[in-house]
Every structure is written in structure tokens, then in C-alpha cells.
N, C-alpha and C positions, 0 to 999 in steps of 0.2 A: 950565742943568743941566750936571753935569760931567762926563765920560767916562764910559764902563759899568766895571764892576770886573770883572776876571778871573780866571778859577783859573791855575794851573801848567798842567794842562792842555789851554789855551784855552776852556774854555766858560767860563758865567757861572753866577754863583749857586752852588748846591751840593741833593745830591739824588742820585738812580738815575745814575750814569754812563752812557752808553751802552754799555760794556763790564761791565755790571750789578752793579759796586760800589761802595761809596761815597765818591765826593769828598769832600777836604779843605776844612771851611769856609774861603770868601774871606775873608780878611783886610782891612780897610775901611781908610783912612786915615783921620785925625779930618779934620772938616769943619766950615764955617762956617754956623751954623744958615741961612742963609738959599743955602747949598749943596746939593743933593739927591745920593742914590748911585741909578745904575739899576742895573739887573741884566735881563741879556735872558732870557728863558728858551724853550728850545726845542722841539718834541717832533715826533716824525715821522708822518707821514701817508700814508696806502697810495693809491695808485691803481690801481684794476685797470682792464685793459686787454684784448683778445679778439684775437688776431691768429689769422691764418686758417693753418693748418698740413695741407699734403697727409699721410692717412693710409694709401690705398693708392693702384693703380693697377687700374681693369677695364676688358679689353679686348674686343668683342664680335667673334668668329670665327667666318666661314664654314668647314667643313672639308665633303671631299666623300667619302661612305661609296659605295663600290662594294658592288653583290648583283648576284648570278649568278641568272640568268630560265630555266629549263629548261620547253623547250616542247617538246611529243609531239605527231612529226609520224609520218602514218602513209605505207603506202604495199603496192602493192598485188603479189603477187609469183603465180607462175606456179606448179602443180602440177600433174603431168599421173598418173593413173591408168588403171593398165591392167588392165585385166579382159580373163579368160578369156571367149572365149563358147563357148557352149552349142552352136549351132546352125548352121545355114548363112544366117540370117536373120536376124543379128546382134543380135538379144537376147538379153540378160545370163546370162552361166550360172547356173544351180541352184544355185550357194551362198548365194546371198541377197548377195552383196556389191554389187551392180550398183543402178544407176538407170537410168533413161533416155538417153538416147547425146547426148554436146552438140550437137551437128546437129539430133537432132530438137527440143531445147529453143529451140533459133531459130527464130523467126515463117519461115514458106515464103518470103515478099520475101527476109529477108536469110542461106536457105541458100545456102552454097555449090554451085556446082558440082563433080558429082564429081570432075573432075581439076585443079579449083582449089586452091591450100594454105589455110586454114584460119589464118586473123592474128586476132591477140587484141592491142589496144591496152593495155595494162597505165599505169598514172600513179600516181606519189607524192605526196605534198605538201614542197612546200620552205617555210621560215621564208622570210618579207619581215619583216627588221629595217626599224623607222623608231623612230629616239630622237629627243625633243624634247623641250626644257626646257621645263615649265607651271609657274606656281607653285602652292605648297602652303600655305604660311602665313606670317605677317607676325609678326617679333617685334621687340618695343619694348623701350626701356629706358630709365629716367628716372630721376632723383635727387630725392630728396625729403628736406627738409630739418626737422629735428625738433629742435625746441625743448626743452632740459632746463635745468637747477639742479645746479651741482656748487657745493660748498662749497670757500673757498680759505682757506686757514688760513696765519696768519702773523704776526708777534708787534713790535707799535712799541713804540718807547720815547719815553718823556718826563722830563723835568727837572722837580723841585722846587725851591721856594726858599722856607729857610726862614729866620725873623729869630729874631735871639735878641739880646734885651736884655738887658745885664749893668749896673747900678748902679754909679757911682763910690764909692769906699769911702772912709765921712764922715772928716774928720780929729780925731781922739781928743783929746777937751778938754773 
């Protein structure tokens, strides 16, 4: 067989360009009938492919939120009332303001002595702070992977080849 025929601009045969106009028919040299012409003809083919592309970036944060804990502590304070008396016998005068005298509200063991003072132990309550880490909850986070169909769209080209036989023209006689 004998070389392939070429256009001008290198490809073979004739048809869709790849620049999508039309080549000029190849031009054949005469040949010896038991000579052949090839012509290659080419056309493009896609392959798609999936490459792996990072789309974001998530970061999972501890951050630590302070709250103010307000606790009511009590405590216990001293008021002392003086009342008028009445008498020489020390109950309460006649206004009605009076009760009972705090001495005698003390069981007889724990009155005082008359020329003893008279202590009254008074107490508050104070906060005992204890802070300690427990935990509260567990949070996960995982990536899950979903399967879809996107459409890729995009355009080959291919070559034609086409024959055209033209008849030698008889000689007039």
C-alpha cells in the first residue's frame, strides 16, 4: 500500500475540520491500479475522570462561656429593744408594746446570773466555693459521603471522508 494522502493542513481525508469548517478536498496523485490511497481518519474521544477537590474546611471548637452563680447567704444580726416598764416588777408597761423579758424566755439551767453579762452567740453563713470539671455531653462529627449524577457536557469532533469519482472524458470520434 502507499503512503496515506494529506491536506495542507496536515490531517487526512477531508470533512468537519476540527476548527468546524470545511477542508479542502485532498488531491490524489494518479495511481497504478494495483496501487491503493489510504486516508486516516480521526475523531476525538472524552474521558471523564473524578479527581478529588477540598471544598471547605470545618473545624470542631471547644470555647469556654463564663456565668456568674449568685448565692444567698444569710446571717444572723443583733437587735436590742427597749421598753419602758410599768412597775417595780419588771413587766412590760401598759402600752401593749412588751412581751416577755429574754431572761425569762431562757429554760431556768441556762439563766443567767444576776450580775453575770448576758452573750448571745450570733453566726452567718459563708459560701464554700468547690468548682469541678464533670462532663455534660459528648459531641461527634462525621462525614458522610453522597453519591450524585451531575451531567458534563462537552462537544468532540470527528472527520469525514468523502469519495468522489469523476469519469475521464471519452475522446470525441
Amino acid at each position: 500500500m502507499g503512503p496515506a494522502a494529506t491536506g495542507r493542513d496536515g490531517h487526512h481525508g477531508r470533512g468537519a475540520a476540527p476548527g468546524g469548517g470545511r477542508r479542502e478536498p485532498v488531491r490524489l496523485a494518479p495511481v497504478e491500479e494495483t496501487d491503493g490511497v489510504e486516508v486516516v481518519r480521526s475523531e476525538e474521544r472524552v474521558t471523564v475522570g473524578v479527581v478529588r477537590v477540598p471544598t471547605r474546611r470545618v473545624r470542631l471548637v471547644k470555647r469556654v462561656v463564663t456565668e456568674r452563680r449568685v448565692v444567698e447567704l444569710r446571717r444572723e444580726e443583733l437587735h436590742v429593744v427597749e421598753e419602758p416598764l410599768d412597775g417595780r416588777d419588771g413587766t412590760p408597761g401598759a402600752d401593749g408594746t412588751g412581751g416577755a423579758p429574754l431572761v425569762e424566755a431562757l429554760p431556768a439551767s441556762a439563766q443567767p446570773r444576776a450580775d453575770a453579762p448576758l452573750e448571745l452567740v450570733l453566726s452567718e453563713e459563708e459560701a464554700e466555693v468547690e468548682v469541678r470539671v464533670v462532663p455534660r455531653e459528648r459531641v461527634r462529627v462525621w462525614v458522610e459521603r453522597v453519591d450524585g449524577e451531575e451531567q458534563v457536557r462537552t462537544t468532540v469532533r470527528r472527520e469525514e471522508v468523502d469519495v468522489e469519482v469523476h469519469r475521464a472524458a471519452e475522446p470525441a470520434g
